[in-house]
N, C-alpha and C positions, 0 to 999 in steps of 0.2 A: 385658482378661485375655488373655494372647497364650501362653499355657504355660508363662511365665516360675515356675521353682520355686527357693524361696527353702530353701539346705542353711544355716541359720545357726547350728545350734547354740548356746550358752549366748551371753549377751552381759552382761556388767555395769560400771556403772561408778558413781563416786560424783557427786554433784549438782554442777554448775559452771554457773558465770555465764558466763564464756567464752565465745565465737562458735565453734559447731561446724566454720564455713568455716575457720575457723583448723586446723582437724586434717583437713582434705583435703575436705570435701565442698562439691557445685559444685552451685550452684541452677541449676534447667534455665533454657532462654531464657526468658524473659516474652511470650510471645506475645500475651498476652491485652489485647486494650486496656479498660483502666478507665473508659469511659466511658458511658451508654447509647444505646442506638441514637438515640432519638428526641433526646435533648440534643446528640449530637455532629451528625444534620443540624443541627437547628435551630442551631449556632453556625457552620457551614457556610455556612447560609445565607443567614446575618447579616456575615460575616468579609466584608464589599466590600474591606478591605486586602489582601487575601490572593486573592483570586478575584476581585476587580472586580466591575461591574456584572450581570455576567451569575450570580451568589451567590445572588440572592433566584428564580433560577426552577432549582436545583438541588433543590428539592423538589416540580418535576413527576417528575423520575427518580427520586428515592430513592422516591418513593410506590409506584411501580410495582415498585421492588425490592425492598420490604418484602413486596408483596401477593407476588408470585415467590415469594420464600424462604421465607416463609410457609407455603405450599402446599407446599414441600417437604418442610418440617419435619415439616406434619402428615399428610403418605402415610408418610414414613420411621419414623417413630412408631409408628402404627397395626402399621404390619409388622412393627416390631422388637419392638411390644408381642404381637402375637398369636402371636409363636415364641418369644420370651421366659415363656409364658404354660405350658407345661407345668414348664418347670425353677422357674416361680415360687413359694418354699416360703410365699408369703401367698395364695397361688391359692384361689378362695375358688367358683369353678366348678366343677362334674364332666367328666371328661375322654368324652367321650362319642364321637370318632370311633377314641381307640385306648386298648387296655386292657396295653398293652405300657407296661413303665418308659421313662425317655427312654435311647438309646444315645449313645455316646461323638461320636457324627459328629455328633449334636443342639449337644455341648458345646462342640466347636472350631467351629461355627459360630454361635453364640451366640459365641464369644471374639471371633469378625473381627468382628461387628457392633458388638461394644462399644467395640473400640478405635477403629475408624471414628469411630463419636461421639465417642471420647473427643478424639480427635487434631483434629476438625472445629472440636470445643470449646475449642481450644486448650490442650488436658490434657497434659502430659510424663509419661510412664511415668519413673518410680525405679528405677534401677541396682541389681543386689543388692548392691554397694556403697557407694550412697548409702543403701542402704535400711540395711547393716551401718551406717555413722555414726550415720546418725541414729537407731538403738538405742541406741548407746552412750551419746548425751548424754542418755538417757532421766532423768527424775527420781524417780529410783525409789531415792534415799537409801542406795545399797550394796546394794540386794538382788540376788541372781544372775535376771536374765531368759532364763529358756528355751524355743526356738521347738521347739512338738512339731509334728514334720515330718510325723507319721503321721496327725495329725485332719485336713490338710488337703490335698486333692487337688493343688492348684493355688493363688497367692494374687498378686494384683499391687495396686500402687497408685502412683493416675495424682494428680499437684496441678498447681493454675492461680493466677498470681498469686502474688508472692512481697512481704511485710512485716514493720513489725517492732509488736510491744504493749509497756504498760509491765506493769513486774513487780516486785512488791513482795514482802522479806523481810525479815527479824530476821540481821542479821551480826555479826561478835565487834566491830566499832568501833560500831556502831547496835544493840546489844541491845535496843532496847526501841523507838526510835522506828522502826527499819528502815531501810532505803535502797530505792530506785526503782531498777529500770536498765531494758533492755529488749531483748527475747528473738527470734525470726526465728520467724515463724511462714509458714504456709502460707496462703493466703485461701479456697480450696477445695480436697478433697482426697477421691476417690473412693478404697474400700476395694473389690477386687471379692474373693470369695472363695468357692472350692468344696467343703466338706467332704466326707472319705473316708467314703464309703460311703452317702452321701446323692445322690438325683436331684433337686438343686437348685443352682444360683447365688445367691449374695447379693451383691446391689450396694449399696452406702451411702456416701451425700454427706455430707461436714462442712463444715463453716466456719471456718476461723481457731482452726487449730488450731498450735500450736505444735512447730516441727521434736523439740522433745526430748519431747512427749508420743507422739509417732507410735506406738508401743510400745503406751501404751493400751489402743488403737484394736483391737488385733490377736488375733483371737477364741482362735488362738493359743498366744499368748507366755502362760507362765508363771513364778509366782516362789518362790522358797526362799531359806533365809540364802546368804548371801555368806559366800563364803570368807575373808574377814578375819575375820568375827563367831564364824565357825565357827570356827576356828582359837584366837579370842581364849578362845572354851569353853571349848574343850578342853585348850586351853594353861593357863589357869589353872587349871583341874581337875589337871593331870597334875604342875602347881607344886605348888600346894597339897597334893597326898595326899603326892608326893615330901617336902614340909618335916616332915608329919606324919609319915612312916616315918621320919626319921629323928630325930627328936624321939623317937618314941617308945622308938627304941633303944637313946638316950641315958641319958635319965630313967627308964627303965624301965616295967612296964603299970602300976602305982601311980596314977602322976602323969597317965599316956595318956587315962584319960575327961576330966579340966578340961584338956588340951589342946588334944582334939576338939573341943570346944565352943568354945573358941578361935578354932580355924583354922574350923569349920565356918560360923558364922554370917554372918561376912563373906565366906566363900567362895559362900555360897548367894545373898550379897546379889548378889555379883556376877555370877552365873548368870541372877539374876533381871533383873538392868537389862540384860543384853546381847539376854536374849529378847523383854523389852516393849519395847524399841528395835526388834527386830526387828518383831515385830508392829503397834508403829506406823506401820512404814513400808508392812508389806503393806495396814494400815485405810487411810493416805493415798492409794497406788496404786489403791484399788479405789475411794474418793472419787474421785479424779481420772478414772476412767474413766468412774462413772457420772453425771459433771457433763458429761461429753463427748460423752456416748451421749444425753444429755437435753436438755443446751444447744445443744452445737453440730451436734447434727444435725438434716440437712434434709432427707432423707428418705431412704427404703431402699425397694431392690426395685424393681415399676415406679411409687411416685413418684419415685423419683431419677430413672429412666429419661426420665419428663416433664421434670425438669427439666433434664437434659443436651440432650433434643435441643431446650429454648428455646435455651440458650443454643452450640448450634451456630447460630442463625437468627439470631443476637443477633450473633455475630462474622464472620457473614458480610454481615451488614449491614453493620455499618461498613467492614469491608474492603473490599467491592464498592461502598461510597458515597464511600470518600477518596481510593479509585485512580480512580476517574471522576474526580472532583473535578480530582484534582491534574493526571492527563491533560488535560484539558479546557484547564485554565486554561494547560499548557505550549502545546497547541498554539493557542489563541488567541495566546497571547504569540508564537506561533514562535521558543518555545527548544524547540531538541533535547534532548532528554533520553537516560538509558540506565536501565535494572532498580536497578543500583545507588545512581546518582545519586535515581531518586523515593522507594529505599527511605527510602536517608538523608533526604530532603525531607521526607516524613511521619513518620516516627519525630522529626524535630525541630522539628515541628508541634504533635505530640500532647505532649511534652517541655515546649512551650512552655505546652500549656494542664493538663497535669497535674502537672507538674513527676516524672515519674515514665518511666525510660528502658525503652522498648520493642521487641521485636524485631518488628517489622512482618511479619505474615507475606506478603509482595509475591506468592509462589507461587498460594495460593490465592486472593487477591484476581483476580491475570491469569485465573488459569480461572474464578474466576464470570465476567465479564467476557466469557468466550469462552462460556461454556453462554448466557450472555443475547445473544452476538449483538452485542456492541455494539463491538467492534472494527473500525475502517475500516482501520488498517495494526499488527497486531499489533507488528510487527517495531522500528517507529517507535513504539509508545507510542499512538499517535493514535486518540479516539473518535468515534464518532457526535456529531452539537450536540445538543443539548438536545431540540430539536423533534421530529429522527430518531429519540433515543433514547428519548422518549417514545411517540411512536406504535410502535416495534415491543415496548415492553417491555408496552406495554397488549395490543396483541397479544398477546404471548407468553403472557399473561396467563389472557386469555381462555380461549386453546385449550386451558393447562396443560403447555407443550412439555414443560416440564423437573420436572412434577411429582414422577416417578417416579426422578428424578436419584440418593438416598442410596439408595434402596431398589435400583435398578437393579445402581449399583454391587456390589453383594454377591449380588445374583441372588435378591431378596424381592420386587420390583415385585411389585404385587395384578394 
């Protein structure tokens, strides 16, 4: 949550199969590598094609860099939970060292720690442009969706992981059997949100959620007819009384009551099916949200919190475990390398064993690398051997140099 305020005003559109990339919107990088810590050492380990002989003792290092990051995680945690801990609307403690509301300097500093996490986590924050797209393809069957700007202080949201699901429906060629296609979803996707006039944040994690559900999600967005349905009302209200005036002017008042009756019946029918159309589509949206609010979430508030900062500990493992990796084995081999050159090496690495195109994040991976100490010539790519990097990350270990490392950053170290 970075103050980003979302002015979006009404948004609607009708249900499409379509790829929303096709109407301008651009999935952020895929930073995130899909694999888990412990499975991508251990294939590390094992890859002697790829790493040689020296492969099976890469998990005296990663041990010691797990244990590191670990510690990290869980000081950054602790701190970001226990300032998180007044604005938290499940707070289930008495505030007992202040009796003051939270103030606004509490909020924008609760925003920089989240984003931290989010970004650690390999999280992209949503453009209010990507964020406008991806309303529009919402599947909300023509109803008008409108963001009330006034219940919500501030709203952002960050996703990680980008796929696609299958998706099944009823089409005018398949009435009855249906057709499969399949839709882009998100794999995770953090909601953070501050309501106006409330002294709380709410954070909430999903799972594979789908880009045209996004709308759902959003505490928010609300809905009323669509201006086609509205229109078709009114329109045929304004038709119909019109044929009746002048029927009746014709034929005179005589004939006018069995002509009412007439025009009325099928005029009400049709009033009647444009509003239970309507209405079913507000019952399916609210279905759809609360299958989403149920299913696909993973938790809100400080359990999400928990689970954001594993999974910072989770992508700096790997990233600090395949940039050793790949370092190592260049300079064993004595090829020169450059930033570019390993980026692309590991991205068509991981390519090879997920089949799934990654943006490496090489940035972060160099600076764990430097907090651990384990650069002999940054400049040149080149690390410690195995035995060196061992003994000082055990060290490192020990003492806890760098336990204070996310917390430091933002000025929460305990």
């Amino acid at each position: 949550m970075t103050g980003r305020w979302f002015g979006l005003g009404f948004l609607s559109s009708r249900f499409k199969l379509t790829s929303i990339y096709e109407s301008g919107f651009t999935r952020p990088d895929n930073r995130f590598i899909p694999v888990g810590s412990d499975d991508l050492v251990e294939v590390l380990s094992q890859d002697t094609e790829t790493f040689g002989e020296h492969s099976s003792r890469l998990n005296e290092v990663s041990r010691w860099m797990i244990r590191i990051l670990e510690q990290e995680k869980s000081s950054f945690e602790r701190a970001l939970t226990r300032t998180y801990s007044r604005i938290n609307p499940d707070r289930e403690t008495i505030e007992v060292l202040s009796s003051d509301p939270p103030a606004d300097s509490e909020f924008l500093i609760m925003n920089s720690k989240i984003q931290h996490m989010l970004e650690k986590a390999n999280f992209e924050q949503l453009s209010d442009d990507q964020v406008r797209t991806a309303l529009k393809a919402g599947s909300t069957h023509g109803i008008k969706v409108k963001i009330d700007e006034d219940s919500l202080e501030e709203m952002s949201i960050w996703v990680r992981g980008r796929s696609t699901a299958p998706f099944h429906r009823r089409t005018l060629k398949h009435p009855i059997k249906g057709e499969t296609t399949s839709m882009a979803v998100f794999n995770r996707l953090v909601l953070v949100t501050r309501p106006a006039g409330e002294p709380n944040v709410q954070v909430r994690l999903f799972k594979d959620i789908p880009i045209r559900d996004v709308e759902a999600l959003l505490p928010n967005a609300n809905v009323s007819m669509g201006i086609r349905d509205a229109v078709m009302m009114v329109g045929s209200g304004a038709g119909a009384v019109w044929t009746v005036s002048a029927k009746v002017l014709a034929v005179g008042l005589v004939a006018a009551s069995q002509l009412l009756w007439v025009i009325a019946i099928p005029l009400a029918g049709l009033f009647w099916k444009v509003f239970t159309g309507y209405r079913r589509a507000i019952k399916d949206r609210d279905s759809n949200r609360a299958k989403h609010l149920y299913f696909q979430s993973l938790g809100s508030n400080r359990s999400a919190i928990h689970l954001m900062s594993f999974m910072i500990c989770e992508e700096e493992i790997k990233e600090a475990v395949l940039m050793y990796a790949f370092c190592l084995d260049a300079e064993i081999e004595g090829r020169a390398t450059t930033e570019p050159e390993m980026k692309s090496d590991i991205e068509r690495y991981l390519h090879k064993h997920t089949e799934i195109e990654v943006d490496f994040d090489i940035d972060d991976a160099i600076e764990t690398l430097e907090r651990l100490s384990l650069w002999k010539d940054r400049s040149r790519l080149r690390v410690d051997g195995i035995s060196v990097a061992a003994t000082k990350l055990e060290l490192h270990c020990q003492q806890g140099l760098s336990r204070d490392y996310h917390a430091g950053l933002l000025g929460i170290a305990e």
